[in-house]
N, C-alpha and C positions, 0 to 999 in steps of 0.2 A: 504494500500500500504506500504508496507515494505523496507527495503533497502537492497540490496544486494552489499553482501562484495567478492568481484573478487581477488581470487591468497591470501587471508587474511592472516594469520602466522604475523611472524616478519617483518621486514622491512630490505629488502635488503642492504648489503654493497655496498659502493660507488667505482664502478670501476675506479675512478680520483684517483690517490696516491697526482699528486701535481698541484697546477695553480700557473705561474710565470707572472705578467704583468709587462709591461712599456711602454715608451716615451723615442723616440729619436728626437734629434732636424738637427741631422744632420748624415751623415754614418759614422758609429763606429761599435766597435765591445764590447757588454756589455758581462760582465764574471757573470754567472748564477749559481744557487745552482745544484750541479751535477744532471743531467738526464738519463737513460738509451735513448739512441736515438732510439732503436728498438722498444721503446714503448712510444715516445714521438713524437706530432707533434706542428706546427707553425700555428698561425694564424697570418693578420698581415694586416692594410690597412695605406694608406698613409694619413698621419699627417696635408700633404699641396699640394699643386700644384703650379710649378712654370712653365714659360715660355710662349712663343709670340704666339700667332693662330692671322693669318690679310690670306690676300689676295689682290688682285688687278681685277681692270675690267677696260675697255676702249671702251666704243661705238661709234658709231655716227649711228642714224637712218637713215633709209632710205627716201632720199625727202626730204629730208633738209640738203644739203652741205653746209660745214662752221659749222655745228654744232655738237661739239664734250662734250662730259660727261665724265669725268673720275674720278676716285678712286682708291687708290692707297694708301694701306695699309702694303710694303712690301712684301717682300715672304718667311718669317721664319715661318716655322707651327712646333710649338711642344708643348705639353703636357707632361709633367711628373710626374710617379707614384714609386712608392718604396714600398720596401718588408724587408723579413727575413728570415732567417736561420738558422740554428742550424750547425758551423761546426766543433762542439766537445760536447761532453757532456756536458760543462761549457763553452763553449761561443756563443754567438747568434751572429753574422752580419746582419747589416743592413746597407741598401743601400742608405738610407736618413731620412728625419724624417717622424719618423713611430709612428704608437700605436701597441704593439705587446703583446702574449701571449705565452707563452710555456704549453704545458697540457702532463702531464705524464700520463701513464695508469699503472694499478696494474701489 
């Protein structure tokens, strides 16, 4: 049993020219090593999550008057997530604290 070499030659050039990462802690806008934006894109996820999820309820069963249960957690529901941008070739926005990338292509 032998081994077979697929597409063998040299070994292809890397279509990435550049990778930019970082960390924000909070929204700013970070100034970047210049990019072509028509061949650069964003990756980017949220760093933290901050805010309230509760709800409330209030019953009382049926056949037994007088007897009430309650909970009651507020009613603020939110969740929040943040991203990034590119809105120039050297500079990224972001919208809170993130871990971001910028990937240039050839």
């Amino acid at each position: 049993m032998g081994i077979s070499v697929i597409g063998g030659g040299a070994a292809s050039a890397s279509p990435i020219k550049s990778i930019q990462r970082g960390v924000t802690t909070s929204a700013t806008t970070v100034t970047i090593s210049a990019v072509n934006t028509a061949k650069s894109f964003v990756t980017s996820f949220s760093n933290a999550s901050t805010g309230n999820v509760s709800g409330s309820n209030s019953n009382t069963p049926s056949g037994n008057p007088g007897y009430t249960s309650s909970v009651n957690f507020g009613t603020d529901w939110a969740a929040k997530s943040f991203g990034a941008y590119l809105s120039s070739g050297t500079q990224l926005v972001t919208t809170g604290p993130v871990r971001w990338e910028v990937i240039e292509y050839v």
